[in-house]
C-alpha positions in Angstrom: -25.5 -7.9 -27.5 -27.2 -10.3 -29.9 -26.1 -13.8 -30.1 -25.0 -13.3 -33.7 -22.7 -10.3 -32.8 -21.0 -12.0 -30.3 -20.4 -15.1 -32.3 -19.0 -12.6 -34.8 -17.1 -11.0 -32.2 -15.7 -14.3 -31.0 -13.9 -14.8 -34.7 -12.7 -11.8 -35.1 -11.0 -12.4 -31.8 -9.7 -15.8 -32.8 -9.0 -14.6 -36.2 -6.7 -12.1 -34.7 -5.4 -14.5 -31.7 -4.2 -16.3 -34.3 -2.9 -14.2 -36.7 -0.8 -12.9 -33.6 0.3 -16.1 -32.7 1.3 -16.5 -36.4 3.6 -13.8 -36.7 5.3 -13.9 -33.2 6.1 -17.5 -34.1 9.6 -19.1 -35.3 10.0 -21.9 -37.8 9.6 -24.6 -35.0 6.4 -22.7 -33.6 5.2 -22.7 -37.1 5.2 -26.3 -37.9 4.2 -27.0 -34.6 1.0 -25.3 -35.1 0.3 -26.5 -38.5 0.5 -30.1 -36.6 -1.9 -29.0 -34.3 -4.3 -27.3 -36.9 -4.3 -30.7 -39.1 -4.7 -32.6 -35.9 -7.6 -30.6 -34.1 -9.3 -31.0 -38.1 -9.2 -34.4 -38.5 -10.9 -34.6 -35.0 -13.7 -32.0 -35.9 -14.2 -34.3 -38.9 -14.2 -37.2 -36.9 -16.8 -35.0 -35.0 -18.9 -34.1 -38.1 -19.2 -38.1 -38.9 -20.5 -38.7 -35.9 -23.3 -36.1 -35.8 -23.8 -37.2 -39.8 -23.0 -33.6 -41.0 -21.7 -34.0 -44.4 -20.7 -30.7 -45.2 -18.5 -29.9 -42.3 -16.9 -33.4 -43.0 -15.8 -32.6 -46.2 -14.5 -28.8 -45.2 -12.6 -30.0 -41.9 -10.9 -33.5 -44.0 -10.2 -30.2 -46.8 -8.6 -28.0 -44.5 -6.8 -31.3 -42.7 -5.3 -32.2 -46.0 -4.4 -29.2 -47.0 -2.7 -28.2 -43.8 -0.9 -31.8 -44.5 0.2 -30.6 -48.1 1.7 -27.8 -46.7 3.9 -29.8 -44.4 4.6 -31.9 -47.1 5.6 -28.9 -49.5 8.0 -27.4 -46.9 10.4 -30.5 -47.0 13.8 -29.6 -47.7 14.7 -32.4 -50.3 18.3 -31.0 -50.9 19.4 -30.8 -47.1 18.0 -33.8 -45.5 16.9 -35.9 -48.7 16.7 -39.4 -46.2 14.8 -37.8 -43.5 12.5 -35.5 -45.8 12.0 -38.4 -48.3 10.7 -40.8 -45.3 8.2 -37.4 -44.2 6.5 -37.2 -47.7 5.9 -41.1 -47.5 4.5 -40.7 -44.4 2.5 -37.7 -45.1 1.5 -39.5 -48.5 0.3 -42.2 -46.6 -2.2 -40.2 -43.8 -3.0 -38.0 -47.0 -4.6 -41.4 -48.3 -5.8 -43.1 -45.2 -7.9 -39.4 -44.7 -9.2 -39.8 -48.3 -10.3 -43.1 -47.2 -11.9 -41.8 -43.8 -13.7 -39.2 -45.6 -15.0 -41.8 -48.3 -16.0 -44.3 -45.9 -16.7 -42.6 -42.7 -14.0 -44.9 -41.2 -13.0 -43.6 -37.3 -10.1 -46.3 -37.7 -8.3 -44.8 -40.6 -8.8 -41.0 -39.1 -7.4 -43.0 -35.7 -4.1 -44.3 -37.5 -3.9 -41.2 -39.0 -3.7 -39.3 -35.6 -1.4 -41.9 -34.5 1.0 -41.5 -36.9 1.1 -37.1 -36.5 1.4 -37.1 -33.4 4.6 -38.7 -32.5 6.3 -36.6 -35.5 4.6 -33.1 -34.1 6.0 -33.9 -29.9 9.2 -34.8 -32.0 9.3 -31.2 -33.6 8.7 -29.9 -30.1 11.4 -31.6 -28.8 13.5 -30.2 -31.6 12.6 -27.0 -30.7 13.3 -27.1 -27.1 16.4 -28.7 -27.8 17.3 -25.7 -30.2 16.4 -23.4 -27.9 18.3 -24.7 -24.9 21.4 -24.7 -27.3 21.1 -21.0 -28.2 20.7 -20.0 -24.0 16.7 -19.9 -25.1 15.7 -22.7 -22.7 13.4 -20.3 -20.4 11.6 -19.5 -23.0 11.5 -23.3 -24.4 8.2 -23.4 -22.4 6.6 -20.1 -24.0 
């Protein structure tokens, strides 16, 4: 097997991992991984600085902010207008401080950014382990 076809190989697997992953997921699961996704890109962009590889910066801050603008579009203004309206401030604000990152190769501004996902992504966990737990789901809270 040649290196190229296994590396192709390797994708398709992932590809289809995650595609699987997708559509066995609930809403919870869902937004859960698309915390993880922006997370995981803003640290392979972080990565990408370092090693001074300008193209792979600009695609992984892309794909973070977009994963980020589809958070954002997914508020539900109508039903929780307080706690949605305090999200899209907040996802405003890492949307900018990324801009900023990208611009100025800035480690800082990709470390607030980080810090201010990650306690709203173990929140959503804890949501969904709570909701599980109150539907008789908690064994497979862990899953």
């Amino acid at each position: 097997m040649t290196y190229g076809y296994a590396r192709n190989a390797s994708a398709v697997y992932q590809d289809n991992s995650a595609r699987g992953s997708v559509e066995g997921a609930d809403r919870h699961q869902l937004t859960s991984m698309l915390f993880d996704g922006a997370i995981d890109r803003i640290n392979q962009a972080r990565g990408a600085i370092r090693r001074g590889d300008v193209p792979a910066k600009g695609l992984y801050f892309g794909k973070a902010l977009a994963i980020i603008n589809e958070l954002r579009g997914s508020l539900d203004h109508k039903t929780g207008a307080e706690l949605a309206g305090r999200l899209d401030a907040l996802y405003d604000y890492v949307t900018r401080r990324l801009l900023h990152a990208q611009l100025n190769d800035d480690e800082r501004a990709i470390d607030e950014a980080i810090d201010l996902l990650t306690p709203v992504r173990d929140a959503w966990r804890q949501i969904r382990d709570t909701f599980l737990a109150s539907q008789g789901g908690a064994s497979t809270a862990a899953a």
